[in-house]
Every structure is written in structure tokens, then in C-alpha cells.
N, C-alpha and C positions, 0 to 999 in steps of 0.2 A: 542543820539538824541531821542526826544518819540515824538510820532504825537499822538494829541488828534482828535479823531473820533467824528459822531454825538451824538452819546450819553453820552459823558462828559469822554468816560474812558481812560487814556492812556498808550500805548503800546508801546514797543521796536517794530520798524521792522524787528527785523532777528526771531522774536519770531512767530513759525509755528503753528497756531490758528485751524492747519484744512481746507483743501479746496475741491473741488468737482475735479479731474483728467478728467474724461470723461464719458458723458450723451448721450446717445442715443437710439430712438426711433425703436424696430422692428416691421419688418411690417411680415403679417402673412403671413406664407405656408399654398399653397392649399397642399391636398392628398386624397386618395380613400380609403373608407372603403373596407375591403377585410373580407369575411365569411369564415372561418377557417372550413378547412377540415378533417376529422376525417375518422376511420372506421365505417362500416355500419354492419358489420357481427359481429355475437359474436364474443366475445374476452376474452381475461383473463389479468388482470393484476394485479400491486404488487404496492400498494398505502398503505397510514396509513389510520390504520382502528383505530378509537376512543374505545380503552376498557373502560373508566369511565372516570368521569370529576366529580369533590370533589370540593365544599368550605370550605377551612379550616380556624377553629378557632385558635390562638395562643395568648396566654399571655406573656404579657412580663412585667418587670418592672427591670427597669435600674434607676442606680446610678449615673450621671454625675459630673464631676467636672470642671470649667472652669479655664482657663488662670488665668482671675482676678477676682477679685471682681466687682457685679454688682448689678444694683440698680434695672435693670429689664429687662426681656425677651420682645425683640420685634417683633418677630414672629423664626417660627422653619419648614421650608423643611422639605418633609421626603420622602423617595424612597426606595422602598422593591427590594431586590434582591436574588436570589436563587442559592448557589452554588453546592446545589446536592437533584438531587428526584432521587429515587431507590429504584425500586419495586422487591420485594420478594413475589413469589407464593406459597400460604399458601392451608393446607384444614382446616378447623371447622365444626363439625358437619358432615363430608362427602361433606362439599359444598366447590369448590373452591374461595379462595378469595386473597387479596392482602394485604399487608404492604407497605404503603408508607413512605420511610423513606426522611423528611425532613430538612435540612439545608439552609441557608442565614442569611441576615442581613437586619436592618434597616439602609438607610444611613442619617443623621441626618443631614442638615445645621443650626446651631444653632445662632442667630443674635439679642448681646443684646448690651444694653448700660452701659459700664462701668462707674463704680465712681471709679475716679482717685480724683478729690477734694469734700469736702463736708463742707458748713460754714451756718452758720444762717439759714438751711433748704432748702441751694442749695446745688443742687447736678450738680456735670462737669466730664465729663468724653468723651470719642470716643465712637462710631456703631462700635464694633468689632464682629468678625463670628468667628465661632467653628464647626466643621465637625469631626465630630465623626460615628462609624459605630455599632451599638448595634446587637450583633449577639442574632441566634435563634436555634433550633434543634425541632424534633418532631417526632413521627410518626403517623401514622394515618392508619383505618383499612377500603378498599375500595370496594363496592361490584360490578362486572365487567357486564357493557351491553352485551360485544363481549368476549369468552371469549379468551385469549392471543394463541398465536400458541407458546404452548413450548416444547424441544426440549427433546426426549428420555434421558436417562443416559448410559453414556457407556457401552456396553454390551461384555463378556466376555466370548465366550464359549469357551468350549476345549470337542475334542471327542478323544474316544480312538478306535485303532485299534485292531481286533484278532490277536490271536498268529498263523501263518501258517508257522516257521520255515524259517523266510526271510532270519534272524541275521547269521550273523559268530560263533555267539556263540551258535547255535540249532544246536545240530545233526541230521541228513536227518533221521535216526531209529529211534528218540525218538519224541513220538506224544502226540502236548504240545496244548492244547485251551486253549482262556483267553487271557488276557490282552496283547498285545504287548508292552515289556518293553522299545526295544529301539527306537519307532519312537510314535508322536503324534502329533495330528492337534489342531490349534487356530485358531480363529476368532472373531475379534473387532468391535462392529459398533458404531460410532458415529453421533447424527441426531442434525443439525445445524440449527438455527431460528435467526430472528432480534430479537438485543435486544431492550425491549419498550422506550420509551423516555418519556418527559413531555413540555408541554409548560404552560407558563406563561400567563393565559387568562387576571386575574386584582387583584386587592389587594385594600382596603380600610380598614381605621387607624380611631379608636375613642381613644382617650387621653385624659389624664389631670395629667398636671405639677405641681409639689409641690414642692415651694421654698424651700430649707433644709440649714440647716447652717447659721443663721442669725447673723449676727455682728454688733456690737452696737461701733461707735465710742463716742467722748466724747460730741459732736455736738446732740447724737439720732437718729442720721440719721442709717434707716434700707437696709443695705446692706447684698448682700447674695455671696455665692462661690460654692455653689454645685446646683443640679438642680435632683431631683428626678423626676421621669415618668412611669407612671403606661399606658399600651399599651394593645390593642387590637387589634390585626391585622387579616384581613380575606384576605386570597391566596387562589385564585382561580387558580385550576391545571388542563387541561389536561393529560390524559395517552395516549400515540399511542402507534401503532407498525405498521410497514410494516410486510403486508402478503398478499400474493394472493387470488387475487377477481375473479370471473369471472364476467364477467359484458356482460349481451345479448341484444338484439335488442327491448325486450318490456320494461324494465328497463328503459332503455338508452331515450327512447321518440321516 
């Protein structure tokens, strides 16, 4: 059985078109603003302190290949992601500085229209998508506002003790100074820091696609399969670190 609607079209009734479950209206809560209490007296404390913040440049040019063959790009998503910044404290010239070592990717939504037929200068095919990820790597050389709190390198001492005849093997008549062969002292120290981090402040892409691989069926009709892209990307980094601030009362407001 089909039941014809007002607008001429007809429909099975078991067929679920979509319907609205439940609608309704909230009404608003009052509440009280509350002024957030703090301390008043200096203080110190252990917040991320900003070492440097870089725009970086990054070239890119990728090869793509699609599924099928198409007649043309209908638009292309594209979303930067970063799966490693790692900073390495350098000196040059006597001056401290930084190596940023960067990785991620581009993630690519690619959305064209395939030619599946082609006759007398038409072309038929489906809006099909392609998601591809174009990876990057880099590093880049930073120079620091604040400089990083880094941490000593382990230290190693050993002292040695005189000879006064302690051992079992010194005779109490025989009078030996210098070095005590059988006992000696060590001491290790190791000094611990955060390590810095990065965020991802923004990223802006200037492009241009160039169709590659062009195929001539017997029709003339120009279809293409690969998709070359020439990429410019700018990532904009934050560097932190937690380290301890002191922070006083004329400062503070």
C-alpha cells in the first residue's frame, strides 16, 4: 500500500522519513556571581613560563594518486597536525639557543568527481573523497625570550682517603702516608627540571594543484589519476616549560 502526500510523492508507511522524539523549551537559572579569592602576600609559584614562540616555514610537495580516474577536483580540506616538537639546547657563538625538531602531517580531505563514463563530450561519474595524510619533518633554529631552567649533568666525585694504618694488612711499626688503598668515598648528584613542551598556536596553507597523468580516451575526453601539490605551510609553535616564578604584591596588581 503507498499513500500519496501533498506534494504528489509516494511513500511506503513502514518507510522511517525521520521524525522529531522530543522538543522542549528551558527556562533560565538564576545564580550569584562569586569574586574568586586568592592570596594577597608574595608567593612563588611553578607555572609555564613562554621560552620562544617561532613561525615556521615548511615546504612541501606531494605526489597523490586517487582511487579512479577523474575529470576534476572539487575542493580539498586540509588540517595540520603535529606529532613531535623536541627541543635540544644548543650554544653558538657562546650564546645559548635551541633546535626545534619538527614532525606531523597534513591531513588531506580530497573530493572529486569521477569519470566512470565518457560519450560525445559528457562526462558521468559520482562526488567521491580521498583522505590522505602527507607527512613533514624539519627543524628549525630558535632564539629564547626566557631562558629554559636546565638541569646540571650528573656529577661524579670520588675522594680518597690517607693512609693511618687502619687496614689488616698495615703493620702498627711500619709508617705508611698516601693514599688509603682499601677504603674510598663517592658521590653522585643529579639536578632534575621539567621538560619543555610545545603548543600548537595556528597553521596557514597557500597551495596550488597540478593535475599529472592525463589520459586521453578515444572520445578526447581529458581525464586525470594522480594529483600533484606543491605546499606551503606556516606552524606557528609555542615553547613552555614549568619553572618557578615568584610572583609579589606589586606585580600581581
Amino acid at each position: 500500500m503507498e499513500i500519496e502526500n501533498k506534494s504528489g510523492y509516494c511513500c511506503k508507511p513502514d518507510i522511517n522519513c525521520g521524525k522529531v522524539l522530543d522538543s522542549k523549551t528551558l527556562s533560565m537559572c538564576d545564580g550569584v556571581d562569586i569574586d574568586p579569592e586568592g592570596i594577597e602576600d608574595e608567593l612563588v609559584a611553578k607555572i609555564p613560563v613562554v621560552l620562544a614562540e617561532k613561525d615556521i616555514q615548511i615546504d612541501i610537495e606531494a605526489d597523490i594518486k586517487l582511487k579512479e580516474k577523474y575529470y576534476e577536483i572539487k575542493r580539498i580540506y586540509k588540517d595540520v597536525y603535529l606529532t613531535q616538537c623536541k627541543l635540544v639546547p644548543v650554544e653558538m657563538d657562546n650564546e645559548p639557543v635551541g633546535k626545534l625538531f619538527i614532525e606531523g602531517y597534513v591531513r588531506e580531505n580530497i573530493e572529486y568527481a569521477s569519470a566512470e563514463c565518457v560519450k560525445d563530450g559528457v562526462v558521468s561519474g559520482d562526488i567521491r573523497h580521498t583522505t590522505v595524510k602527507v607527512p613533514f619533518s624539519c627543524v628549525t633554529q630558535i632564539d629564547y625570550d626566557t631562558l629554559p631552567d636546565m638541569p646540571n649533568k650528573k656529577q661524579k666525585e670520588e675522594y680518597d682517603f690517607t693512609c693511618q694504618c687502619p687496614c689488616d694488612q698495615c703493620k702498627c711499626d711500619d709508617i705508611k702516608l698516601g693514599k688509603l688503598d682499601c677504603e674510598n668515598y663517592m658521590q653522585s648528584i643529579t639536578d632534575f627540571a621539567e621538560k619543555p613542551f610545545c603548543e600548537l598556536e595556528g597553521t596557514r596553507i597557500y597551495e596550488i594543484d597540478i593535475q599529472q597523468k592525463r589520459c586521453r580516451d578515444e572520445y578526447g575526453a581529458k581525464v586525470y589519476d594522480r594529483l600533484k601539490e606543491k605546499l606551503v605551510v606556516y606552524v606557528t609553535v609555542k615553547v613552555l616549560q614549568n619553572q618557578q616564578v615568584r610572583i609579589n604584591k606589586e606585580i600581581n596588581g
